[in-house]
MIDRENLUM-355456 format. One record per residue (C-alpha): residue in three letters; x, y negated, z. Coordinates in steps of 0.5 Angstrom, whole numbers, padded with zeros to 4 digits, always signed. Example, Ala and Ser with C-alpha at 12.3 -4.5 7.8 and 13.67 -1.06 7.14 Angstrom:
Ala+0025+0009+0016 Ser+0027+0002+0014 
END
This chain:
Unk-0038-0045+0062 Unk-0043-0046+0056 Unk-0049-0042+0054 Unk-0052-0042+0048 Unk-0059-0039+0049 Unk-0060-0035+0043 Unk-0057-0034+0035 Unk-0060-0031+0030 Unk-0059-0027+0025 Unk-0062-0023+0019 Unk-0061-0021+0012 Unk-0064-0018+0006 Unk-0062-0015-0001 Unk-0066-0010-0005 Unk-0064-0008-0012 Unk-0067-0003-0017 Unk-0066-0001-0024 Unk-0069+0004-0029 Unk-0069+0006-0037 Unk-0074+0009-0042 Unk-0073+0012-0048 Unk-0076+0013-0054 Unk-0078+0017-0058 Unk-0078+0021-0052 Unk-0081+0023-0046 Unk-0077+0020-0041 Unk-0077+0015-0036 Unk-0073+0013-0029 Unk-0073+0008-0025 Unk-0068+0007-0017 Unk-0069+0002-0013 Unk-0067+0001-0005 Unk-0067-0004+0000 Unk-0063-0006+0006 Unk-0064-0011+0012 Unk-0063-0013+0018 Unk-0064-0017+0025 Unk-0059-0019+0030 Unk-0060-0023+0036 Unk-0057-0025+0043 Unk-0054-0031+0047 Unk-0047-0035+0047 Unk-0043-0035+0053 Unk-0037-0040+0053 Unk-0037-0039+0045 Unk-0037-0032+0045 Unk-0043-0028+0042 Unk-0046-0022+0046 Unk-0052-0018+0042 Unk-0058-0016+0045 Unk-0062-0014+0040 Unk-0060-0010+0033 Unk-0065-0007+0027 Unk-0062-0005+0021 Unk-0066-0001+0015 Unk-0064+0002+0009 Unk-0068+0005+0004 Unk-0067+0008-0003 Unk-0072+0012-0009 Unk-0072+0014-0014 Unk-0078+0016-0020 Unk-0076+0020-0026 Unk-0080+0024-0031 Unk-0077+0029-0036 Unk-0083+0032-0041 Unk-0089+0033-0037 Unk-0085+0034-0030 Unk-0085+0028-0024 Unk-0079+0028-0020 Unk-0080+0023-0014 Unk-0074+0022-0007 Unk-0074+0017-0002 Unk-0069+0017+0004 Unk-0069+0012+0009 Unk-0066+0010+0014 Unk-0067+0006+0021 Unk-0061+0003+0026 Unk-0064+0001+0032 Unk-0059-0002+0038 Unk-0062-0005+0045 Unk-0056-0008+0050 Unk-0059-0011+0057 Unk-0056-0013+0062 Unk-0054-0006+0066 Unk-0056+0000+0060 Unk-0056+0001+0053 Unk-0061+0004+0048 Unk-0060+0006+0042 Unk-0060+0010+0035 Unk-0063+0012+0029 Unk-0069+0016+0024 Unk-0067+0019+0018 Unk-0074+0020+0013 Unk-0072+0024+0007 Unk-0078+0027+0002 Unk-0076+0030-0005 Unk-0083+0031-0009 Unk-0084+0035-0016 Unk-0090+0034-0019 
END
């Protein structure tokens, strides 16, 4: 039986797009980020996870006339295999403010 000691792998994408207008009083602005990180071990050409993290997050900015709006949501995915239990879950943070 072969055993690799780990493989790794990650990623990351982040987008964001907004508009203003004029003449006017208006502006918006959305971005989001998604990553993550998986890691674990190789036995006879097979891949076993240990380890995995993911995150998404996502906001957005908008101004109408003299009124602020602000809302964000993220997300964390967490993953944990040993050998004789597994731990895993996620957070969800949600906020939506108006000033």
């Amino acid at each position: 039986v072969t055993i690799a000691i780990v493989y790794f792998r990650a990623y990351l994408k982040v987008g964001a797009e907004g508009e203003i207008h004029f003449p006017g009083d208006y502006l918006y602005m959305s971005a989001y980020l998604q990553g993550g990180i998986e890691g674990g071990i190789k036995v006879g050409g097979k891949r076993y996870e240990i380890i995995s993290l993911h995150l998404d997050a996502w906001g957005e900015l908008e101004k109408q006339n003299n009124d602020w709006r602000l809302e964000a949501k993220v997300k964390i995915r967490y993953h944990l295999s040993l050998l004789f239990f597994d731990v895993g879950g996620s957070v969800t943070w949600h906020m939506k403010i108006k000033f």
